[in-house]
N, C-alpha and C positions, 0 to 999 in steps of 0.2 A: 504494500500500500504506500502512495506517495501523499506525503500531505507535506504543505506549501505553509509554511512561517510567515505574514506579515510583518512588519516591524511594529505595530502597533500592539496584535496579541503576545508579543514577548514582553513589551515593558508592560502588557496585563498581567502577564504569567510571573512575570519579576518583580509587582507591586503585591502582589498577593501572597508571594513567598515571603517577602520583606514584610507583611505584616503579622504572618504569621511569628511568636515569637517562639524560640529555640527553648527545648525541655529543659528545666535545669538537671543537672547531672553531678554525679562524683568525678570530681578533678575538673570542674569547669567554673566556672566565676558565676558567681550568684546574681539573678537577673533581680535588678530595680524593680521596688515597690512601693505604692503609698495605700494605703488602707485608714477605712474608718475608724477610731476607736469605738467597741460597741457599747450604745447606753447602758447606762448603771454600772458600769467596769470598773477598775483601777484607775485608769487614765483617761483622761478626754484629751481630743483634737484628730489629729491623724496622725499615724506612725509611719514613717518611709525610711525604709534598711539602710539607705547611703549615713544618714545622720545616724544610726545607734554600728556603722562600721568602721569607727573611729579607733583602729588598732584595736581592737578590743573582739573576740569571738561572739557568735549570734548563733544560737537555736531558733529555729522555725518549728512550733506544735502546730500538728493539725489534730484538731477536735471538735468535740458535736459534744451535746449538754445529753445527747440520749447515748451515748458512748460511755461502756461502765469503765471497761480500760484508762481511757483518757481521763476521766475521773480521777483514776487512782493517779495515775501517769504526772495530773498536772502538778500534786503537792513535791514529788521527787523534785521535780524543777524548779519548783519556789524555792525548797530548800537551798539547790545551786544556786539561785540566784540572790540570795540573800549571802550563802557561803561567800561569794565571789564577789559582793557588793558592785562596783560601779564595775568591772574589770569585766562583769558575761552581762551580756545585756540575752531577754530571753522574750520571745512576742510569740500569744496564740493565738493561731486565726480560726477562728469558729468557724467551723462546713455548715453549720443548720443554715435550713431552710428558713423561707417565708414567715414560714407560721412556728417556729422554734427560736428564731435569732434574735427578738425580743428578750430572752430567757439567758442568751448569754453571759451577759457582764454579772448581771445579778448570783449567776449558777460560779461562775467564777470568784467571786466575791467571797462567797460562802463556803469555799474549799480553802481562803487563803492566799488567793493569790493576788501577788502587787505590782505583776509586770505586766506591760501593755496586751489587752484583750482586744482583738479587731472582727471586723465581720467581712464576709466576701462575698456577698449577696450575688455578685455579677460572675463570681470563678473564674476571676481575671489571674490570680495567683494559684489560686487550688489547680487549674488546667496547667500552667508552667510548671510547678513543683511538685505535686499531688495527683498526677494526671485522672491514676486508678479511683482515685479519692477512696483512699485507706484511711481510716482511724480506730486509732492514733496514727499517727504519721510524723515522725521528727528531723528533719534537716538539721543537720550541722555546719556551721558557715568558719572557717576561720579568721585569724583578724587581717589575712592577706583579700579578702574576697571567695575565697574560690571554696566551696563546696567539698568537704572534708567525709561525711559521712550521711547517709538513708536509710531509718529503721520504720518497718511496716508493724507494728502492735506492739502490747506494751503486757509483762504481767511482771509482779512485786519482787518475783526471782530474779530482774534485769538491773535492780537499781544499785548494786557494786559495778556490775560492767556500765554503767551510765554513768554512774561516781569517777571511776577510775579513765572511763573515756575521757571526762569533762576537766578534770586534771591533766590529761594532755594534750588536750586541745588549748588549755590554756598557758601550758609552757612551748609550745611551737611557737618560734617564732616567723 
């Protein structure tokens, strides 16, 4: 079969590639983000990873308020991020829906936790990072940018090997 290329349908076919954004991955630089903080949270405003990648390593949670894992999953993290004060910065982005993302910040609140809670109503992030949308789902970001580690669930057996990662994630420099 011969089929004939315009110049036109190429820079179609070349704007639609370019808008698609590239998966993030292990060993690849962590793709920019700005997200809502969700009401009732820890934090209000929006959070966007260039500003909390100031030398300093980043966790990405993915979670959902109907997720028992992630539940458990988020307090482990607080802890770190309390352990690590300014030096790990740690953000979760809520996967709920429509009619659950309201329940967010509040369900967060109530486990403990002080680091920024965001929502992604649109799956502008959960599609780049999250493709499967797993949860729990945690990204590990170093303080170079680039994407360090991806773990798919979460149970109470894991939290020495998430201790022990998160201490070397923190002396990598």
């Amino acid at each position: 079969m011969n089929r004939r290329f315009t110049a036109s349908s190429l820079l179609l076919a070349a704007a639609l590639t370019a808008a698609q954004p590239s998966l993030a991955m292990v060993g690849t630089e962590a793709p920019e983000f700005t997200l809502p903080c969700a009401a009732g949270g820890p934090t209000r405003g929006r959070f966007r990873l260039a500003d909390s990648l100031h030398n300093k390593p980043v966790v990405v949670l993915f979670w959902a308020t109907w997720c028992q894992p992630c539940m458990q999953e988020l307090p482990v993290y607080q802890a770190l991020y309390q352990r690590y004060g300014g030096r790990l910065q740690v953000v979760a982005v809520s996967m709920d829906g429509p009619d659950s993302v309201a329940e967010a910040g509040a369900a967060a609140r109530r486990v403990g936790i002080t680091f920024p809670v965001v929502t992604d109503l649109e799956t502008q992030v959960i599609s780049v990072y999250n493709p499967r949308r797993a949860a729990p789902f945690s990204v590990w970001i170093g303080r170079d940018g680039v994407i360090t580690r991806e773990h798919e669930g979460f149970s109470m057996s894991e939290q020495p090997a998430i201790e022990s990662g998160i201490a070397e994630l923190m002396n990598r420099h």
